[in-house]
Legacy VTK file of the C-alpha trace (Angstrom):
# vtk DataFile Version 3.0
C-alpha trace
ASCII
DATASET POLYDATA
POINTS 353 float
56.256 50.572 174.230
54.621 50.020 170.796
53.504 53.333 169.219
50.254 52.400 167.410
49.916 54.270 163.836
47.910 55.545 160.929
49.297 56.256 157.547
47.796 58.757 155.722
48.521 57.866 151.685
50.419 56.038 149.883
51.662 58.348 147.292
55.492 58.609 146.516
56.361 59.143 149.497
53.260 56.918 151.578
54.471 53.578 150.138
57.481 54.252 151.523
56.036 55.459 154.905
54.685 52.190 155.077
57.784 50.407 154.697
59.592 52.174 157.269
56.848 51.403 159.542
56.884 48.346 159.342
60.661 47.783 159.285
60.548 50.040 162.828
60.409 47.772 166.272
58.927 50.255 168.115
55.624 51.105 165.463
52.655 49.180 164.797
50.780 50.181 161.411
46.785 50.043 162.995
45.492 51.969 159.626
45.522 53.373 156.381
43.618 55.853 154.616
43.631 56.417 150.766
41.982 58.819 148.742
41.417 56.954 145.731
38.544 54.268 145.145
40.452 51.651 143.367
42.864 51.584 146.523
40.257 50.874 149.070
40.171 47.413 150.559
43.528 46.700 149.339
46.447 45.262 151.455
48.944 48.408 153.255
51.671 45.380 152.191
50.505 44.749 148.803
49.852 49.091 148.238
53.520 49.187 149.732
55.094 47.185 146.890
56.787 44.813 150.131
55.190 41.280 148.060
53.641 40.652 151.522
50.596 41.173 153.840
50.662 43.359 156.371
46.861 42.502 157.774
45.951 46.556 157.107
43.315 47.345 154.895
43.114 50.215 153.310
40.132 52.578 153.597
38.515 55.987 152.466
36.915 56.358 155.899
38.570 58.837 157.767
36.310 58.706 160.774
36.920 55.483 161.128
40.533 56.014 161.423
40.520 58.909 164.174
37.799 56.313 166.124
40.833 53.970 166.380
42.425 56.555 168.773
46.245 55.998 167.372
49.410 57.093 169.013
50.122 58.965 165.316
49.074 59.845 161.929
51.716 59.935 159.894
50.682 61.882 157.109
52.003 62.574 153.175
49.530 63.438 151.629
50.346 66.002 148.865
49.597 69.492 150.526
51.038 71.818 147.587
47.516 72.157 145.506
45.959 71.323 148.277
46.771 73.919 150.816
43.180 74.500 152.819
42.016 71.214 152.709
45.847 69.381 154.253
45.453 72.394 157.008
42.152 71.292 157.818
42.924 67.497 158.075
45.505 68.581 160.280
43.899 70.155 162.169
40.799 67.579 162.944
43.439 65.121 163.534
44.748 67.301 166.672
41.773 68.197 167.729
41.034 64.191 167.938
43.922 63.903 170.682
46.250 62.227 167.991
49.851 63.220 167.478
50.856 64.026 163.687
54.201 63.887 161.744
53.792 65.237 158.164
55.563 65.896 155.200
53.380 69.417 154.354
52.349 71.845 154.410
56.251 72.889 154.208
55.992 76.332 155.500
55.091 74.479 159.060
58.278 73.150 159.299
59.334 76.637 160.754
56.407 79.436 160.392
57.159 82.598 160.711
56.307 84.228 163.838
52.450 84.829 163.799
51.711 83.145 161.149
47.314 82.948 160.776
47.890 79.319 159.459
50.070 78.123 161.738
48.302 79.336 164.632
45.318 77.152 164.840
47.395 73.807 164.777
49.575 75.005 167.315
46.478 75.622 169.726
44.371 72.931 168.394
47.430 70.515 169.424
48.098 72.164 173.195
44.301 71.903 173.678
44.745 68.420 173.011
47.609 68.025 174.841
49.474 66.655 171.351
51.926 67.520 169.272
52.532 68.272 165.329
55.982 68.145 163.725
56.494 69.150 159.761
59.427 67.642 158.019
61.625 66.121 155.814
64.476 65.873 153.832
63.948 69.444 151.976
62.760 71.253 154.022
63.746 68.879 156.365
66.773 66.803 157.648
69.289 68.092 154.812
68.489 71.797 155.447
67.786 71.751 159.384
69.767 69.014 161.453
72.769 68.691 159.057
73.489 72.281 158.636
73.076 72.931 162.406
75.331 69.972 163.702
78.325 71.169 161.188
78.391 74.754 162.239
78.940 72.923 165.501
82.865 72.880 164.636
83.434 76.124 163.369
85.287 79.198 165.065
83.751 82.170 162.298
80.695 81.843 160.107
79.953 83.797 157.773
77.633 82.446 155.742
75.963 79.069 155.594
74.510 77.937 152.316
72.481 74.368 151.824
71.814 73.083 148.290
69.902 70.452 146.495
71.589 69.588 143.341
69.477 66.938 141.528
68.405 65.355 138.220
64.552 65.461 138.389
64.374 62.784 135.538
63.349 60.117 136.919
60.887 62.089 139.719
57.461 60.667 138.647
55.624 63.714 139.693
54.469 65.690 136.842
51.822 68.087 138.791
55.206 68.922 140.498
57.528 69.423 137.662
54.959 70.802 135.039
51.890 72.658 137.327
53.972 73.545 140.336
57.630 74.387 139.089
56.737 75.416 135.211
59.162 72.476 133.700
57.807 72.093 129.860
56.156 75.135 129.950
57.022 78.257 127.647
60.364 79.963 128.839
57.952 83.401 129.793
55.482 81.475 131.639
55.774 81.847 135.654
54.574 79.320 137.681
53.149 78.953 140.621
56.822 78.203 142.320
58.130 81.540 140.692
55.279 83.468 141.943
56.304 86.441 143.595
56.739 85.425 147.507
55.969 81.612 147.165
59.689 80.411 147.079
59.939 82.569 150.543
56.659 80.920 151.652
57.732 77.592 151.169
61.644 77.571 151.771
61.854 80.777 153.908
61.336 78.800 157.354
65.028 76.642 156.081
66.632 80.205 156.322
64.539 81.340 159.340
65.313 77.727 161.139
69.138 78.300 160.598
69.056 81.927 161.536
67.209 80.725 165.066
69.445 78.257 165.750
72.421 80.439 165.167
70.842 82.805 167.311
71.317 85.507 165.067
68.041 88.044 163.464
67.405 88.925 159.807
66.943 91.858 158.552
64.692 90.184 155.391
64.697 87.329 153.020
64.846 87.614 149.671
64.684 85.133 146.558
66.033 84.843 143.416
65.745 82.261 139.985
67.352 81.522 136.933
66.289 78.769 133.657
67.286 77.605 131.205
65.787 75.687 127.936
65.398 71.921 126.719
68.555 71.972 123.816
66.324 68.957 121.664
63.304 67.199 123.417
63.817 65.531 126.590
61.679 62.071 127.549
61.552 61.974 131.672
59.256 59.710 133.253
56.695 62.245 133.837
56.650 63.303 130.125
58.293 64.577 127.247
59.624 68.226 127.522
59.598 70.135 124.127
62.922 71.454 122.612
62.692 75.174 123.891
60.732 74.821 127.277
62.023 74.789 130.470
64.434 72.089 131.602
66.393 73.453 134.215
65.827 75.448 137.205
68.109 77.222 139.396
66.751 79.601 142.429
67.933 80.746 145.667
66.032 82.133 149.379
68.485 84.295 150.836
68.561 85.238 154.760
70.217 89.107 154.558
71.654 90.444 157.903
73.760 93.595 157.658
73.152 94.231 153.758
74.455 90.374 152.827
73.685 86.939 152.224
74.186 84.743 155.772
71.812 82.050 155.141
71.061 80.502 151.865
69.147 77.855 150.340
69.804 77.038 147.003
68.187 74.833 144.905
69.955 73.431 141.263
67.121 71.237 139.394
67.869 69.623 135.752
66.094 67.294 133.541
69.437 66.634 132.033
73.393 66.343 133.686
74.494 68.120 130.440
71.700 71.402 131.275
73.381 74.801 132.532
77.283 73.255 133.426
78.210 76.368 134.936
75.547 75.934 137.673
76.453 74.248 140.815
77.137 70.104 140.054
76.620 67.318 142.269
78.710 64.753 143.990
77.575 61.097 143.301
74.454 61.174 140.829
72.629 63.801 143.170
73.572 65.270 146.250
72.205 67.898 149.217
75.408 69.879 150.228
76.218 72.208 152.781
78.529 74.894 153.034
80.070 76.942 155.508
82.531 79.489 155.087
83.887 81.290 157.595
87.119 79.913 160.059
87.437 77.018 158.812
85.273 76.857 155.643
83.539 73.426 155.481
81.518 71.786 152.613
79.437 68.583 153.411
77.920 66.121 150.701
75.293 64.022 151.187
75.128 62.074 148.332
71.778 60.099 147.678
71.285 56.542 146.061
68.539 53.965 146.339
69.150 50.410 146.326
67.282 50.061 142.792
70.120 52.893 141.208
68.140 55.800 141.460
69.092 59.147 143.472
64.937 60.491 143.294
64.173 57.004 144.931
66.411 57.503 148.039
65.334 61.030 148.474
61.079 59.747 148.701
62.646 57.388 151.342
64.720 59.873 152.831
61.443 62.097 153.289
59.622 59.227 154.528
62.024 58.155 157.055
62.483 61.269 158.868
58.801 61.470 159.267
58.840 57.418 160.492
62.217 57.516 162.541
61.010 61.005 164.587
57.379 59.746 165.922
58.473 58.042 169.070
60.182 61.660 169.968
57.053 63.766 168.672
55.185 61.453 170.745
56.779 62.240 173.675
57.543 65.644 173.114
55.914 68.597 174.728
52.169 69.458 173.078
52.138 71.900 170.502
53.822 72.699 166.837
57.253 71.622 166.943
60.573 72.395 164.779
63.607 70.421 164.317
65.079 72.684 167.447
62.466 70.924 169.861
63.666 67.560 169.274
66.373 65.867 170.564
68.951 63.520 167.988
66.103 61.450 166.205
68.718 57.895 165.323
68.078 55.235 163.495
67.295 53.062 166.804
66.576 49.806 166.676
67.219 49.831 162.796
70.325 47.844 162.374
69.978 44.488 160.508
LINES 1 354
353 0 1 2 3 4 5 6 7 8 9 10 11 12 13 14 15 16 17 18 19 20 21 22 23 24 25 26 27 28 29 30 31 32 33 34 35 36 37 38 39 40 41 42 43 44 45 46 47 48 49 50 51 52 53 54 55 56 57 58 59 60 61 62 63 64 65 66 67 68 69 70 71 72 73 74 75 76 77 78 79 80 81 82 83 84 85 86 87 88 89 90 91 92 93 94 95 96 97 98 99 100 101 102 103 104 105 106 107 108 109 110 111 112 113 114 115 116 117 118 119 120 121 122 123 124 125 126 127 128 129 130 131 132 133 134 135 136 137 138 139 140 141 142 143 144 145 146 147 148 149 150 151 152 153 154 155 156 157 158 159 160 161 162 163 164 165 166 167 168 169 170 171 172 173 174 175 176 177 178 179 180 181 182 183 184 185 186 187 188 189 190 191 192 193 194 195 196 197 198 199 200 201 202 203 204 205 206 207 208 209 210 211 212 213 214 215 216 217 218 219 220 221 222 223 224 225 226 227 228 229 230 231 232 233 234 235 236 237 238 239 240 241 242 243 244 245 246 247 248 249 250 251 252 253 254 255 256 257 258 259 260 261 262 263 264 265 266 267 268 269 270 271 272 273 274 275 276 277 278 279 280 281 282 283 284 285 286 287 288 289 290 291 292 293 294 295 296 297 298 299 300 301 302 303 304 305 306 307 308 309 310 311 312 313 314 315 316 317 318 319 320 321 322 323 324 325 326 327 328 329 330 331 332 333 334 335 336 337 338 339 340 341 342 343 344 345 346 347 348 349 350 351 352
């Protein structure tokens, strides 16, 4: 059965949502909705960057979208400044009858039990008898699914740590990497990302998700973050960072049971290969890794390149695709918010070339 969708933006990740829908047999792209005028009216093909039609017009009329009754929204729009206003989409899109995958708000991948944001999703989606599922790559697939399925093999864990080591160069997001995560910014400034309890808000449910499907309970969480200066000036694609401002960022969430460290996230973020060389250092040009020590210890590399050379390209379509690949599963999936434990093996069906 064809799954009829909307896609909501075509940011740096949307374009590539569109692409992956319509690359996928089983998904037919029925709308799109952008948020900026000059984008209105044009082709999802031509918006897409595929040189081709895809008969979808983009529009600012959101009504009109949830009037087409869709099987999904799949939506990326950017939820990070945003946070009120990409809850309350959500949520009208549920309460419409329409299933949702979505790239953010992260903390949904996994809330914490309770949680007064969460809670109105999860009901507006059982009264509609649909279902919402949060993703990714980070949070997401890299952090969720691939650390799971390797502790699979092992006799003793004792901890499990998942990193993102990556060279933000080329990441044409500078809201992210100057508003969000304080990169060019004085080496005393905080940012929003450093703010006390936001790294826990936002990568807390990857060490809550791995503690559940362990089966084991933590006793807290707590976070940590290092940085280090630009050496000379630095010229990204976002923007020039000054000699003597932030360049590199290094935190971790820790999961503590029994006084130590079981679950980790860890994230290692440069402007530069040559920043902080005693920090942790990719495989490949970028990589997510896993590792599991215990009996035996394991350590897992997922190494990330796009087709046009870039590492930043293939993690966008890495983000995109887990939202794309998963909506025939959310779809049929009980109502409700779901995690990455409620569905089963999401493959790349129907996919091969």
């Amino acid at each position: 059965m064809t799954l009829r969708i909307v896609a909501w933006s075509t940011g740096n990740v949307g374009r590539h949502v569109l692409a992956g829908i319509d690359a996928h047999p089983d998904l037919e792209l029925v709308g799109l909705f952008v948020s900026s005028p000059e984008k209105a009216g044009r082709d999802a093909g031509e918006l897409a960057g595929l040189g081709c039609s895809l008969g979808v017009k983009a529009t600012q009329d959101a009504g009109s979208l949830l009037e087409l009754g869709p099987d999904c929204i799949v939506h990326s729009a950017m939820a990070d400044n945003r946070l009120g206003e990409a809850l309350a989409d959500l949520e009208r899109f549920l309460t419409a009858g329409i299933n949702v995958v979505s790239s953010g708000p992260v903390f949904l991948q996994y809330p914490a039990p309770g949680d007064p944001m969460a809670a109105p999703l999860d009901r507006a989606a059982k009264e509609a008898g649909v279902s919402l599922w949060v993703n990714g790559v980070d949070p997401g697939f890299a952090n969720d699914t691939l650390a799971l399925v390797l502790t699979g093999i092992s006799e003793r864990i004792d901890e499990v740590r998942c990193l993102e080591i990556l060279n933000y160069a080329t990441y044409n997001q500078p809201m992210v990497l100057f508003d969000l995560m304080g990169f060019a910014q004085p080496m005393d400034h905080v940012p929003m990302l450093l703010q006390p309890g936001v790294l826990t808000m936002a990568w807390g449910s990857v060490v809550r998700q791995i503690a559940a499907g362990l089966g084991i309970e933590l006793d807290s969480i707590e976070e940590r973050s290092e940085r280090v200066a630009a050496p000379a000036d630095i010229e990204i694609d976002a923007g020039t960072v000054p000699a003597g401002t932030v360049a590199g960022l290094h935190f971790e969430v820790r999961g503590i049971q029994g006084g130590r460290p079981v679950v980790v996230l860890e994230h290692v973020t440069r402007l530069h290969d040559d920043l902080a060389p005693t920090w942790p250092q990719p495989a490949g040009q970028g990589c997510y890794r896993v590792v599991v020590t215990g009996e035996p210890n394991y350590t897992l590399d997922l190494q990330l390149l796009g087709s046009d050379g870039d590492h930043n390209t293939a993690g966008l379509k890495a983000t995109a695709m887990r939202l794309v690949n998963a909506v025939p599963a959310v779809v049929a999936a009980r109502p409700g918010l779901l995690t990455a434990l409620d569905l089963p093996m999401v493959a790349g069906r129907g996919l091969l070339s």
